[in-house]
C-alpha positions as CSV (number, residue, x, y, z in Angstrom):
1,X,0.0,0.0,0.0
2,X,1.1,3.2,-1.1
3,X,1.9,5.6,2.5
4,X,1.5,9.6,1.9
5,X,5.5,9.9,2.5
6,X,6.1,8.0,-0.1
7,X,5.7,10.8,-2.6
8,X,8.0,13.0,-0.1
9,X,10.5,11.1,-0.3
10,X,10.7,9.4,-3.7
11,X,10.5,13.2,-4.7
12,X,13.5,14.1,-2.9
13,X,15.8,11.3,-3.7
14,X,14.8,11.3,-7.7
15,X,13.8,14.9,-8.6
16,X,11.1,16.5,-9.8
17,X,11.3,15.4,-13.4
18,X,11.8,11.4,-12.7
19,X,9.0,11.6,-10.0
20,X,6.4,13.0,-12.5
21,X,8.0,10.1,-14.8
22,X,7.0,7.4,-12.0
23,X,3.6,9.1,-11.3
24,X,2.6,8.7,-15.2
25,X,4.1,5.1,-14.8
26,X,2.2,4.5,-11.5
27,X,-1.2,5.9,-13.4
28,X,-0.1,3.5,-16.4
29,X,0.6,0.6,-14.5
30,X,-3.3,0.9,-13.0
31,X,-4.6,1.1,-16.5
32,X,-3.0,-1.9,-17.2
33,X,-3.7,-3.6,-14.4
34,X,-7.0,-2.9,-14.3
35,X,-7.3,-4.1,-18.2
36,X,-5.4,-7.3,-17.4
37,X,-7.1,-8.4,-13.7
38,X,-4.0,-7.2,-11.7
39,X,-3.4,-6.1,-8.7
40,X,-4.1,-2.7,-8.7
41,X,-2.4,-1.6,-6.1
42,X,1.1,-3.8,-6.4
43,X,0.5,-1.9,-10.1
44,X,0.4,1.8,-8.5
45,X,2.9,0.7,-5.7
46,X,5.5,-0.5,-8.4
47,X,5.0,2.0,-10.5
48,X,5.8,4.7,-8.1
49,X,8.6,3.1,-7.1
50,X,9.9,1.6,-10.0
51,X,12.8,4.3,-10.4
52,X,13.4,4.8,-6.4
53,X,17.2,3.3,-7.1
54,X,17.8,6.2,-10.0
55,X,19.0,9.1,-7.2
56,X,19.2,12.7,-8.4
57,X,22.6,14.2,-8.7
58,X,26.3,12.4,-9.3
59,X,25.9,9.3,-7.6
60,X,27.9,6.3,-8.4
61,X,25.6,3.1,-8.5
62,X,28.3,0.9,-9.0
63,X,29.4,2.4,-5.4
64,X,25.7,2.2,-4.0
65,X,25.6,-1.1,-5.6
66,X,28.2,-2.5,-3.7
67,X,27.6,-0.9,-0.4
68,X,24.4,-2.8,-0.7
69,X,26.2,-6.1,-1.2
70,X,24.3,-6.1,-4.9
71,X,26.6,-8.7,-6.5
72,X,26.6,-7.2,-10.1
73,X,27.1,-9.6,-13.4
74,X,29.5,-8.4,-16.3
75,X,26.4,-6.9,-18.3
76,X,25.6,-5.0,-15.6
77,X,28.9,-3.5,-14.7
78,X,29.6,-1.9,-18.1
79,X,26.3,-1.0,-18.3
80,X,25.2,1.5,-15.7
81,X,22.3,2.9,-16.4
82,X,20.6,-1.2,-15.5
83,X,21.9,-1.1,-12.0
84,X,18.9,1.8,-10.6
85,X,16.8,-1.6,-10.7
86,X,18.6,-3.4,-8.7
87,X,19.2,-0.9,-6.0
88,X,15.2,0.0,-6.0
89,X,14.3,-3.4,-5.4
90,X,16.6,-3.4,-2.3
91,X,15.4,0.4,-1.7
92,X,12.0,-0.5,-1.6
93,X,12.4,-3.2,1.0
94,X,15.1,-1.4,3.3
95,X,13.8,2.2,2.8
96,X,9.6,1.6,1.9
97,X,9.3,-0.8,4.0
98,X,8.0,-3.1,0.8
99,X,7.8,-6.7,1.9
100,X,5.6,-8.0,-1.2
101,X,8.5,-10.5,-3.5
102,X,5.9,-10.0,-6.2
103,X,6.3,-6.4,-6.4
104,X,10.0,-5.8,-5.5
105,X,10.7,-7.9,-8.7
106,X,9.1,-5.8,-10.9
107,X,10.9,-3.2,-9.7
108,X,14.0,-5.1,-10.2
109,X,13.2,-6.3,-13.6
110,X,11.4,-3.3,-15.0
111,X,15.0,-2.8,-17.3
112,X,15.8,-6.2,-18.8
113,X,12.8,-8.2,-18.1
114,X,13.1,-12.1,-17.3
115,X,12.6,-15.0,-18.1
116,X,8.8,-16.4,-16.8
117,X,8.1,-12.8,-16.1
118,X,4.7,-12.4,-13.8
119,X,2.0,-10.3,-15.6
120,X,2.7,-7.4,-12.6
121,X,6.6,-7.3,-14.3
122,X,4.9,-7.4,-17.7
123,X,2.5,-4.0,-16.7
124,X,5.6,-2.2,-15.1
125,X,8.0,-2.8,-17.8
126,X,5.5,-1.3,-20.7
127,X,4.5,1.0,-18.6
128,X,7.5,2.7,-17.7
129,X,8.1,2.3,-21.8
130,X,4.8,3.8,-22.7
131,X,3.9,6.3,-20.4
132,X,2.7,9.7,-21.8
133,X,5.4,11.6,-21.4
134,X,7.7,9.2,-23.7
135,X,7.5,9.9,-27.1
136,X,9.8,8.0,-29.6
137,X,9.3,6.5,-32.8
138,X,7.0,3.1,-32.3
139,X,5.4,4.4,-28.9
140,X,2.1,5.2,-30.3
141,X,1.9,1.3,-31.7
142,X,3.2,0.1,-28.7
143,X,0.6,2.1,-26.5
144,X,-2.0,0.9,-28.4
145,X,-1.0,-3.1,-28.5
146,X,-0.1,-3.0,-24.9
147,X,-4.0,-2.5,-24.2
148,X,-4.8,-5.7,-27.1
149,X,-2.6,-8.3,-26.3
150,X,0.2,-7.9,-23.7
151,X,2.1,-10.2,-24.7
152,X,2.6,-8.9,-28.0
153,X,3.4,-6.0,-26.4
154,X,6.0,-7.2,-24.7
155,X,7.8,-8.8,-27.4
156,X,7.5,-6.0,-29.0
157,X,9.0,-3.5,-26.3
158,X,11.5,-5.8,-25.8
159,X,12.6,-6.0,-29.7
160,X,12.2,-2.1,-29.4
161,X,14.5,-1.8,-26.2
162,X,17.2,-5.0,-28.0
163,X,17.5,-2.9,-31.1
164,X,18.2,1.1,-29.2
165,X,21.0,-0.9,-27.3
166,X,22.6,-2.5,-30.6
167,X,22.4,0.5,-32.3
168,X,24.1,2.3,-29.8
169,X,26.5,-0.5,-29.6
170,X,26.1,-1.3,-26.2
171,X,25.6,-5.1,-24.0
172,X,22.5,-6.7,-24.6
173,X,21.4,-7.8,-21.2
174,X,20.9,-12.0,-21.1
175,X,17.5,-11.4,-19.2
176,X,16.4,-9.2,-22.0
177,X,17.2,-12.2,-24.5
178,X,16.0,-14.7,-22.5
179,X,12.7,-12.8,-21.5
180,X,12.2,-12.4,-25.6
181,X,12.9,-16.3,-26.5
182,X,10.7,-17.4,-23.6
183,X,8.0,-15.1,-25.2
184,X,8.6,-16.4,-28.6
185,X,8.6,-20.1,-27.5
186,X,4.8,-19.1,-25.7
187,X,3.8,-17.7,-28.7
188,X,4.5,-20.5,-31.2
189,X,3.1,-23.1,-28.5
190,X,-0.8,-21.4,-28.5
């Protein structure tokens, strides 16, 4: 359940521009949820909280990684920018007092995705991808399937987020690539 400082605080520690990003993703994630028959309240209190590890100013994650004993793969460590998920799903336990496994993963998997991912990590990861401040060639499709068939969606955020990292020639995360062939193999089975 979302507490009142909750937005206090996620507002300090992220800033005023990423907290109005996690309050569209929170509003998303309802939609979604209530579209699909999820949760709606692991949705909202995800959503918020999704970006809790991504701390305003020059921080080092790989520092605040470590000081929280996150053991960090090679993917990972040359690729930055992925470790906010890791420290929000321990930030959301230590610091919200989040107990819920179900919710703290889609926090933690909200930037590669898994394999088996929950329908909850499904709503947070297109969420936080389609929310309506984002606005990048696709999105509109995207926003659209994600309210048809989630699954497609999926697969199709996650070829989306696969082909921004090749093209900017960076490591393609093996959750990511496993998330997508699990989907695949799901798809060809129905």
């Amino acid at each position: 359940m979302i507490k009142d400082w909750f937005y206090d605080k996620l507002k300090s520690d992220i800033g005023e521009g990423r907290y109005n990003h996690s309050l569209r993703v929170m509003e998303t994630s309802k939609d979604l949820a209530l579209r699909y028959g999820c949760s709606v309240e692991k949705a909202e209190l995800a959503g918020l909280l999704h970006d809790c590890g991504k701390f305003q100013g020059d921080i080092n994650l790989l520092k605040v990684a470590a000081d929280f004993d996150i053991i960090l793969d090679s993917v990972m460590e040359k690729n930055v920018q992925l470790v906010h998920s890791l420290i929000g799903a321990v930030l959301a336990e230590r610091e919200y007092g989040i107990e819920d496994k179900e919710v703290i993963d889609a926090i933690r998997y909200h930037t590669t995705g898994r394999e088996h991912m929950s329908l909850l990590d499904k709503i947070i990861y297109i969420a936080d991808l389609i929310e309506p401040g984002r606005d990048f060639p696709g999105v509109e499709e995207l926003r659209k399937l994600a309210y048809e068939d989630i699954d497609s969606c999926m697969l199709e955020a996650l070829d989306h987020t696969i082909e921004y990292v090749i093209q900017r020639k960076m490591l393609i995360h093996l959750d990511s690539v496993k998330a997508r062939n699990q989907l695949l193999i799901q798809k060809n089975i129905e």
